[in-house]
N, C-alpha and C positions, 0 to 999 in steps of 0.2 A: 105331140109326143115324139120326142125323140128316139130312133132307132138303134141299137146298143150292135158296138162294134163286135164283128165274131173272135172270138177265143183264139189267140194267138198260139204259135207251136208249142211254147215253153208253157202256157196255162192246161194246153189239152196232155201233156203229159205228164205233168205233175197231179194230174187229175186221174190218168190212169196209174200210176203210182199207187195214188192213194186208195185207189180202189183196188190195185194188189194186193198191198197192205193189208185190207179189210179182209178180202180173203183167205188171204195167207193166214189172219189168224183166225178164220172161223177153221179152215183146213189143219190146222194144227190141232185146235179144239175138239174137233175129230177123229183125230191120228188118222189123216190120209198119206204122213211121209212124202207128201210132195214140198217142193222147197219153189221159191217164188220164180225162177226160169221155169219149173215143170207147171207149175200152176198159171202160167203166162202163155205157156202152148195151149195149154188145156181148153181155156177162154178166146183165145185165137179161134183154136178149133171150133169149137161152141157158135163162136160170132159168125164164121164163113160157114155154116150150116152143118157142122157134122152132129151129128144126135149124141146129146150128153149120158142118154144113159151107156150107148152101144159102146161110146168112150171108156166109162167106169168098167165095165166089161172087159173092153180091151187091156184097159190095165192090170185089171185085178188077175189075165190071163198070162199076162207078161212076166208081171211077178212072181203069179206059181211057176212059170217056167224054167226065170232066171233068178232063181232067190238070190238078194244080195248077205254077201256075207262079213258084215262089218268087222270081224276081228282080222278075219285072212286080209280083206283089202287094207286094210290099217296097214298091218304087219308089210302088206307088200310094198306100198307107199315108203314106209319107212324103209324097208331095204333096198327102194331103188333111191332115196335120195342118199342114200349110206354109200350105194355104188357109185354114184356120181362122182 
């Protein structure tokens, strides 16, 4: 039996790609508002030990704290690339 060579760089990231991917769209299916950099901490996190639920907690704390508010950020966005 031959022994199967290990997973080259460009296989093991394409691999977690796609297991972003997967998800990113269960998270969306959800409406967790997270976008696949925040959902790529997240599982970071998870993977180096920190407790997934205390995480959801954390978030869920962050955002009562700092609601984001997409119409001002918009508007701000566009008026600083207007000042540019």
């Amino acid at each position: 039996m031959p022994s199967e060579a290990p997973p080259t760089q460009e296989a093991k990231r394409k691999a977690a790609r796609e297991v972003i991917d997967i998800l990113h769209e269960i998270a969306t299916l959800l409406n967790t508002h997270l976008d696949r950099q925040q959902l790529s901490y997240c599982v970071s996190l998870i993977e180096n030990g920190a407790n997934p639920e205390a995480l959801a907690n954390v978030i869920r704390q962050l955002r009562e704290e700092y609601p984001v508010q997409a119409s001002s950020d918009e508007q701000a966005g566009s008026g600083a690339t207007a000042a540019r």
